[in-house]
C-alpha positions as CSV (number, residue, x, y, z in Angstrom):
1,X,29.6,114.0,77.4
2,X,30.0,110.6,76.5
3,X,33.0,108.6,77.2
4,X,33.9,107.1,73.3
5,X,36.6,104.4,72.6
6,X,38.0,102.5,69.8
7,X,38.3,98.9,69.9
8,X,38.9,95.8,67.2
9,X,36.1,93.5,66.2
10,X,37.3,90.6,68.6
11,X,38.2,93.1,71.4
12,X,34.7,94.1,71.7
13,X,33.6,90.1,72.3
14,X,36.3,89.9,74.9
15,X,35.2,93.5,76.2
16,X,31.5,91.7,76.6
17,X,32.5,88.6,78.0
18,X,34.6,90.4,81.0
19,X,31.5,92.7,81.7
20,X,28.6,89.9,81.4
21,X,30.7,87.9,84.2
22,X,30.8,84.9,81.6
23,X,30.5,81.6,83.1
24,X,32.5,78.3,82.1
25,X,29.9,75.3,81.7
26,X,31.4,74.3,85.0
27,X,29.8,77.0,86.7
28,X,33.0,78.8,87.7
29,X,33.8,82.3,86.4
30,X,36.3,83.1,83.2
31,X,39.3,84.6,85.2
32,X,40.0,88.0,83.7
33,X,42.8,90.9,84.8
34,X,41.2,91.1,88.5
35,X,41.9,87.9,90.4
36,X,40.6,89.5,93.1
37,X,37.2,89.3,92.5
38,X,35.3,88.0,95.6
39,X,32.6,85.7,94.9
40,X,30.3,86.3,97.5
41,X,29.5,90.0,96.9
42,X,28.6,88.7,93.1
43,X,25.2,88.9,93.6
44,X,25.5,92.7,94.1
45,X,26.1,93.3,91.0
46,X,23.8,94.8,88.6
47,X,23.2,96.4,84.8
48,X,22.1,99.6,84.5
49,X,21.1,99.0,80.6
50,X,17.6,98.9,80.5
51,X,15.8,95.2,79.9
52,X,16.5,94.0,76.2
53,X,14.7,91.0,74.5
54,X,17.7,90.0,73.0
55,X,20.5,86.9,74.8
56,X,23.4,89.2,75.2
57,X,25.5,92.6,74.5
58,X,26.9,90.9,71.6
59,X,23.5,90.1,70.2
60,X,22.4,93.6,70.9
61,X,25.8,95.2,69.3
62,X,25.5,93.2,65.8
63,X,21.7,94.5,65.8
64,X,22.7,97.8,66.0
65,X,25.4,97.8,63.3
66,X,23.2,95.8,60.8
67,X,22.5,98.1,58.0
């Protein structure tokens, strides 16, 4: 069974940004809840969504609610 939850318009670009890992332009990571994140297992890290053509989750979530 799938895991459903409810969440606001701008929670669900927050949501994205905290799971893509976004990146300031100065290379360094947004720091979310977890300040314990350690860098150097980062590249560890991978998506089990399967490869999309389009730039992000955001991009992919506004496709699929376009009517």
């Amino acid at each position: 069974m799938a895991h459903m939850e409810k969440y606001t318009r701008s929670a669900v670009g927050q949501l994205c940004q905290h799971y893509e890992r976004k990146k300031l332009p100065d290379g360094t990571y947004v720091k979310f809840g977890n300040e314990d994140i350690d860098n150097s297992k980062t590249h560890l890290n991978y998506n089990l969504a399967p490869e999309r053509t389009l730039k992000g989750q955001i991009d992919f979530i506004n496709q699929r609610f376009k009517c």
